[in-house]
N, C-alpha and C positions, 0 to 999 in steps of 0.2 A: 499539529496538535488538535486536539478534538475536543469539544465541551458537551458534558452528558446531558437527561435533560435537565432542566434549566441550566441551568446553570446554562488456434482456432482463429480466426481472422472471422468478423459477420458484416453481414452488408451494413454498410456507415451512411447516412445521408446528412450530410452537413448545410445547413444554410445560414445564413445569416443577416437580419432585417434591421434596420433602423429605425429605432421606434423615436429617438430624441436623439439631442446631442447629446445626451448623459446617459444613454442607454441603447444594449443591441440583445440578440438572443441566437441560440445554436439549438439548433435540432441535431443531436449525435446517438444513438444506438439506441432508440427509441426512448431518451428523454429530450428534457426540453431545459437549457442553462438558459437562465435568465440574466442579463449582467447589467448592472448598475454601475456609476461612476460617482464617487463625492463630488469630483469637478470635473469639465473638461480636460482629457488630455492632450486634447488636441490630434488632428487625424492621423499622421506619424505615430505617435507612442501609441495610441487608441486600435489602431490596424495592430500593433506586436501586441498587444494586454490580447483581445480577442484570437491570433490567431495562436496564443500561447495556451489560452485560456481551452481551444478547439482538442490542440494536441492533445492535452491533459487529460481531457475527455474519450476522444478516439482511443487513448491507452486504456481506460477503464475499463471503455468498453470491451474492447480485445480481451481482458484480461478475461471477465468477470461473462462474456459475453452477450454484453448488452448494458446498457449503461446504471445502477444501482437503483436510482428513484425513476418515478416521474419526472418529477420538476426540480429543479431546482434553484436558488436566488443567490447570485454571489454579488456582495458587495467589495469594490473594487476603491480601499482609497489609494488612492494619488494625491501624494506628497512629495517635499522637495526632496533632495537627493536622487541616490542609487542605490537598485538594488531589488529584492524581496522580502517581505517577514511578516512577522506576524498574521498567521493564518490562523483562524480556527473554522472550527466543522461543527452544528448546531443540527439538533432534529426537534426541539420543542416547536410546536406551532407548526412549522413545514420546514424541510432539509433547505440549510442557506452557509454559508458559506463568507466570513470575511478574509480579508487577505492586503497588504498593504504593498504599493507599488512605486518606488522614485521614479520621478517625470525625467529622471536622467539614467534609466537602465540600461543598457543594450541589448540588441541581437542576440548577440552569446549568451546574456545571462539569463534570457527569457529562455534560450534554446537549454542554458544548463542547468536551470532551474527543476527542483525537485520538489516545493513545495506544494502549488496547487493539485498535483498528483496523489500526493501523501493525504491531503487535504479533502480528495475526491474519493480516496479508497477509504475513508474511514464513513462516508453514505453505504458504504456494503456491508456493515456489521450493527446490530442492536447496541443499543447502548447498554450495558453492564451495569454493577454494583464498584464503589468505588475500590474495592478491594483488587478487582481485577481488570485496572486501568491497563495494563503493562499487555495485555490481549489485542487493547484496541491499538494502540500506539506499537504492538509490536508488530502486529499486522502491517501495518500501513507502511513500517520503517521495513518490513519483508517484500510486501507486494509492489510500494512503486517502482524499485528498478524494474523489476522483474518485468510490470505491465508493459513499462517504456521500452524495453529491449524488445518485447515482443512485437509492438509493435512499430519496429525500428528505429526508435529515438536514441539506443542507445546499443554499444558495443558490448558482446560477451565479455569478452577482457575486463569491461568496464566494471561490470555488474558482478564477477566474483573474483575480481581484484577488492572491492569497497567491502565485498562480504568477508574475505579473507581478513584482510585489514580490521572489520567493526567487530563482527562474531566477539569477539575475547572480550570485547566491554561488559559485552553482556556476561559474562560468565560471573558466580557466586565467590566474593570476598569472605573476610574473615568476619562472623556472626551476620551471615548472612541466614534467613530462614524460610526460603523460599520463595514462587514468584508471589503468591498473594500475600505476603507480611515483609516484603522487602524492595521498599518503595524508592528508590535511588534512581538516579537520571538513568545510569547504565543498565541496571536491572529490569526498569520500564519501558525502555525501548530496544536495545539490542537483547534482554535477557529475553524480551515478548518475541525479539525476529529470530532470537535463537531457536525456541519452540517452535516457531513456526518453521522451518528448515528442516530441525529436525521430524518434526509432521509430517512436513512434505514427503523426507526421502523413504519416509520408514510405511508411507501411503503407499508411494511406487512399489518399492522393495515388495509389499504382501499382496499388490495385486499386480505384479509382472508387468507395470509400466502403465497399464491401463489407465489408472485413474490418479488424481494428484492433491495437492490442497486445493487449487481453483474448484475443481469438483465437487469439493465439500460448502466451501465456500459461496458456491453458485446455489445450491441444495438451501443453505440458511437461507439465501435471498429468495426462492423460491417459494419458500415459508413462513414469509411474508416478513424475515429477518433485517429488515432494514434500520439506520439512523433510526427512522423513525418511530420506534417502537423501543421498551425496553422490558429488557429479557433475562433469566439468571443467566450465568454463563455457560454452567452444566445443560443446560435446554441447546444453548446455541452447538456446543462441543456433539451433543447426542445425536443432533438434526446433521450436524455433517457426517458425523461418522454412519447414519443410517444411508447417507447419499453417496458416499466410495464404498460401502460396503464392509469395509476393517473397523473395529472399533479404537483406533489407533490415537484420538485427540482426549476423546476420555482416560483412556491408560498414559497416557503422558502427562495430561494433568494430574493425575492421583500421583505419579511418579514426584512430579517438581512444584506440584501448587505447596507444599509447607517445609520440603528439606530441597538443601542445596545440589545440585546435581551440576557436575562437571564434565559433558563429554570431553573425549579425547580428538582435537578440531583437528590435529594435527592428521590423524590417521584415515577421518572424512575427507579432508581435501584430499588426499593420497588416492581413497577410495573412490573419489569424483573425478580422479583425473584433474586435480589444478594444481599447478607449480608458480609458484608469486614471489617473484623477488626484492620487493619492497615497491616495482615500480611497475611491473607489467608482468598480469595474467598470462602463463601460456598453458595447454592442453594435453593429455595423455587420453586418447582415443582407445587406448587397448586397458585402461584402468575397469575396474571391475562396476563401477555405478557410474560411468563415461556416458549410456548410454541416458541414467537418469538424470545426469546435469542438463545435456541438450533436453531433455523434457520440458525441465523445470523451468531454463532460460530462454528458449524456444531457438535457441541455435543450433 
C-alpha cells in the first residue's frame, strides 16, 4: 500500500554495516536502504528482516534497472507474533518506507513474502491525484511478481498461475464506471495490474518484442518520475509512452479511465500460451504471444 504526499540483470553491490544495534544499511543498484528497528530483534530475526529486506531490493533493481531513489529509510517495527503487514510507501520529506514484522516469522515467510517488494516498487512511480490510486497500487500488484521471478525469487508457474487466478478481480462489475471513478479493493488493484498487462502485451505486440512496460517505466524514472515528486498522471502515461515509442498507455487510458472495459482473459492466456488448472501453470511454446510471456516474466 502506498501513501501519496502527505498523507536485464545490472551489476548489484550489496553491503551491509552496523551502525547500532537498532540499525543497518544496504547499498543495492545504486541506492542506499537505510533500515531502522523499533526494538531489537535480536541477531537471528535481525539477520532474516535484513537479508529479506536485501532481496526486495536486488528485485527492484533488476526490474526497474537500478534501484528507484537514492535513499531510502525503512522503518522496521517488530512486534509480537507472526508474520508481515502493514506496509506503507511515503515520499513526502524523503522516500521511507514502514512495514511491520512478528519476532516470530520464519524463513519461508520472509522467503514468501511479497510485501516489501510491492512496497519498493511503488518508489518508481510519482505520486498521482487521488482519483488514480488504482495506477499506483496497480502497478506495484503487476510489477512485484514479475521483479521477483526475474530475478529468481520466484517460478514462472508461480507468477502466471496468481495472474490467471487475480486478473478477474480486477475486471468491471455491474455500475462499475471506470478505473478513475470506481474505487473498489478489486478495481484498485487487480483492475490497476489488469491495465498494466494489458500495456505491457500490447507495448510488445507494436514494437515486435523490443521494448516492454519496464521501458516505459524506467523512462518516467528517468524524468525524474519518482515517489518523490508529484505528477498528473497523463504527464507520467506520456513520458512512457515517449520512452517505448508506441503511444499505447495513453490510448488505454482514454479507453478505461471512465467506462468499463472487459477484456476477453480467457483468449490472452490462450494467446500467451498459459493452461492453469486451478493449481499449476503449464506452457504452450508454439502459442502465438508465447514468445511475449517469456519477455514479460523473464523465463
Amino acid at each position: 500500500m502506498r501513501r501519496q504526499f502527505l498523507f536485464v540483470c545490472i551489476p548489484i553491490v550489496l553491503a551491509v554495516s552496523v551502525k547500532a544495534q537498532d540499525a543497518a544499511q544496504l547499498k543495492i543498484g545504486g541506492g542506499t536502504i537505510e533500515i531502522e528497528f523499533t526494538s531489537s530483534p535480536g541477531q537471528p530475526l535481525r539477520k532474516m528482516i535484513v537479508d529479506w529486506i536485501a532481496t526486495a531490493a536486488r528485485s527492484v533493481s533488476t526490474y526497474y534497472a537500478g534501484y528507484p531513489v537514492a535513499h531510502v529509510h525503512v522503518a522496521v517495527n517488530v512486534r509480537d507474533g507472526r508474520g508481515i503487514n502493514s506496509g506503507r510507501a511515503f515520499g513526502w520529506e524523503h522516500p521511507h518506507i514502514q512495514i511491520a514484522v512478528g519476532r516470530s516469522t520464519s524463513a519461508a515467510q520472509f522467503s514468501d513474502d511479497w510485501t516489501i517488494t510491492h512496497e519498493m516498487v511503488h518508489l518508481a512511480f510519482p505520486s498521482v491525484p487521488e482519483n488514480n490510486h488504482w495506477i499506483e497500487e496497480g502497478l506495484a500488484t503487476y510489477v512485484e511478481p514479475i521483479a521477483r521471478a526475474r530475478a529468481g525469487n520466484l517460478t514462472q508457474e508461480k507468477i502466471w498461475g496468481d495472474m490467471v487466478e487475480g486478473m478477474p478481480k480486477g475486471l468491471p462489475e455491474s455500475g462499475d464506471r471506470g478505473l478513475d471513478f470506481t474505487h473498489t479493493w478489486g478495481r484498485t488493484y487487480w483492475g490497476g495490474a489488469l491495465f498494466c498487462l494489458l500495456a505491457d502485451v500490447e507495448i510488445r505486440k507494436r514494437t515486435g518484442n523490443r521494448m516492454g512496460l519496464e521501458d516505459g517505466l524506467r523512462g518516467i524514472l528517468k524524468s525524474g518520475g519518482s515517489i518523490e515528486v508529484e505528477w498528473p498522471l497523463i504527464r507520467a502515461l506520456q513520458t512512457a509512452d515517449r520512452a517505448t515509442g508506441v503511444p499505447v498507455l495513453e490510448q488505454l487510458y482514454e479507453k478505461m479511465r471512465a467506462t468499463p472495459v472487459s477484456p476477453d482473459l480467457d483468449q490472452l492466456w490462450k494467446d500467451l500460451g498459459i493452461k492453469f488448472d486451478g493449481k499449476r501453470a503449464t506452457f504452450d511454446d508454439s502459442a502465438p504471444l508465447a514468445a511475449v510471456r517469456k519477455a514479460i516474466g523473464g523465463g
